[in-house]
N, C-alpha and C positions, 0 to 999 in steps of 0.2 A: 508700633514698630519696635518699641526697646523692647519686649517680648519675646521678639522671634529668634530663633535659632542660630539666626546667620547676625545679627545685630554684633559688632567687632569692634565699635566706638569705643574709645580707650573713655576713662572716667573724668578725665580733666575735662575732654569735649561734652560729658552727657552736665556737669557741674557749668560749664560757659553757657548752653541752653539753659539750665534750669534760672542760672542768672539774669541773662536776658530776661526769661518772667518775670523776674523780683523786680528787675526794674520797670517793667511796666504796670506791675501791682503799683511799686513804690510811687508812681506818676499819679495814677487811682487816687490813691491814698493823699497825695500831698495837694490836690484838687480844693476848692472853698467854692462849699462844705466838700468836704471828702467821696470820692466815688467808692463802692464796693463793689465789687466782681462776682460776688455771689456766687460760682459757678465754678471756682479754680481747682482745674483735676489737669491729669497728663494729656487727656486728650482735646485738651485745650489748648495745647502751645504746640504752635505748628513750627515748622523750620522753613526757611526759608532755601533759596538755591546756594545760598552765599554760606548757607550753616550759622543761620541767625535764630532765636528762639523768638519766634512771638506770640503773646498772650492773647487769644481770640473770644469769639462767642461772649457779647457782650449783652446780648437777650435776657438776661435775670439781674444786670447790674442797675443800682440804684445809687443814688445821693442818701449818704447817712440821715437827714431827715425824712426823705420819702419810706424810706425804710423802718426807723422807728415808729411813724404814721401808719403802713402796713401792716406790719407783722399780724400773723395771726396765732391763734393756738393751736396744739395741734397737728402731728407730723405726717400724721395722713394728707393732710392739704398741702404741704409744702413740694414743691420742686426740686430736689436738693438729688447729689451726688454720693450715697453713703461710704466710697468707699474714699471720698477724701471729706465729706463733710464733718463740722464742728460739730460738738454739743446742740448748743443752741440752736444749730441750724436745722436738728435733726426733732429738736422740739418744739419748732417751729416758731421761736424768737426772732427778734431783730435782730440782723445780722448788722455788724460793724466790720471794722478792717481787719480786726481781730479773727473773725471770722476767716476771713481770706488767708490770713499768716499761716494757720492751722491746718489751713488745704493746702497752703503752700508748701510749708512742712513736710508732708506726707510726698509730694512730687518732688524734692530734693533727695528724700528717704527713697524712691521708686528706683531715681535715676541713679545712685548710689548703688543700689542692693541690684536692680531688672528685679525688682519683685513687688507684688502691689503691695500696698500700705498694709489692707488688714486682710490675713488670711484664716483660713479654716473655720470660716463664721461664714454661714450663707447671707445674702442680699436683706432677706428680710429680719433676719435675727441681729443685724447690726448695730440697728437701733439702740438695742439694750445693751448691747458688748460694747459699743463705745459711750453710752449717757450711763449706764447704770453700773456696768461692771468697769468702767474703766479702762476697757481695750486701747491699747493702743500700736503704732508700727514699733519692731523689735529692734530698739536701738542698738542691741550687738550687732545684729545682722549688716549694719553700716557703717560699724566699727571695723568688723572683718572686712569687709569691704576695699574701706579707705586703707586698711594694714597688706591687703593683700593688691593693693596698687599701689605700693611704697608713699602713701598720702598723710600716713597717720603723725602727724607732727603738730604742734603746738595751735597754729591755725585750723585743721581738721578740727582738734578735741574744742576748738569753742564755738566749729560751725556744729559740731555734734549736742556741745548743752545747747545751744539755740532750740534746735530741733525739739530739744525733751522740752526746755520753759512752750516753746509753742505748740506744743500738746497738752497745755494747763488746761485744766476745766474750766480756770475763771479766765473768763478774755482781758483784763487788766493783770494777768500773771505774765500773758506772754509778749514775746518783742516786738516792735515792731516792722514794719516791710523793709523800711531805709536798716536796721539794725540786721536785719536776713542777709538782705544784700551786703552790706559790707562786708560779713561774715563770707561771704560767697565771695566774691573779689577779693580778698586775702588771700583764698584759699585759690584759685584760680591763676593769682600771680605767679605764685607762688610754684603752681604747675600749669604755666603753658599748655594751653590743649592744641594739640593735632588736629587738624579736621580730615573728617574722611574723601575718600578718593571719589571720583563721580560712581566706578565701577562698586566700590563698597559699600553707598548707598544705593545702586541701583539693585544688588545682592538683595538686602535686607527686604526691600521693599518688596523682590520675585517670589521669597521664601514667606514674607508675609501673605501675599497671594496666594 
């Protein structure tokens, strides 16, 4: 739905949903042992009636030891989401939380810009433009963004390095779920989100149709 033509959600409300995720990653994550989501893309986090973001499709999640025990090699055989998948995920490693940060990442970047993480690179050529060549979402693009929603202030520019550390190659480079979120709740206090009218989600929704 953020996609579509008629979608008129001011940015504070698409940054409150993308939060709500973070926090039910952050839950994932803070679990013993720790849960992964394996799975974290935009069409994963549903909304609810109230204009609550929640994190769904729990079909590929795993306990950080079941996971390390899995893994295979190999990214023909993996199950993965390329246009928010990690590295590793996409070469068919163990996924950790880290993993998850990195899809997450790209879904902050989506809801930021309405534009998907990696473009102008087809489905199958992904692989290599983000494990080999280094592809990643254009972080001006959510710069503009936040500037062009009077956003770009002090808390913005350190949800914005968050986003670039969580697009590191190495999954110990970037932050973690609890360190997203708070970045995102700063940043959200900071601006109040509006939530939409029933009529303005019901718009988006006919135009998606």
């Amino acid at each position: 739905v953020i996609h579509s033509s008629a979608w008129d959600v001011e940015r504070p409300m698409l940054l409150r949903l993308a939060l709500d995720g973070s926090k039910g990653l952050a839950f994932l994550h803070g679990r013993s042992p720790p849960v992964v989501h394996r799975d974290v893309k935009s069409p994963n986090l549903l909304v609810s009636q109230d204009w609550a973001g929640k994190l769904s499709d729990f079909g590929l999640s795993q306990t950080t030891r079941t996971a390390e025990r899995s893994s295979t090699r190999g990214a023909a055989t993996v199950d993965v989401s390329p246009m928010w998948a990690s590295p590793e995920a996409m070469r068919g490693e163990a996924q950790g939380p880290a993993s998850d940060v990195f899809s997450m990442c790209s879904v902050v970047f989506e809801f930021l810009t309405l534009k998907n993480p990696i473009v102008g690179v087809g489905v199958q050529a992904m692989r290599v433009a983000v494990v080999d060549r280094g592809l990643r979402p254009d972080l001006e693009l959510a710069r503009s963004a936040l500037r062009d929603a009077a956003m770009d202030d002090d808390d913005a520019t350190h949800l914005l390095a968050l986003l670039e550390r969580g697009w590191k190659a190495s999954p110990t480079a970037r932050p973690s779920a609890r360190e997203l979120l708070g970045a995102l709740q700063r940043v959200v206090k900071r601006h109040p989100a509006r939530r939409p009218t029933r009529r303005e989600a019901a718009d988006a929704l006919i135009q998606r149709k």
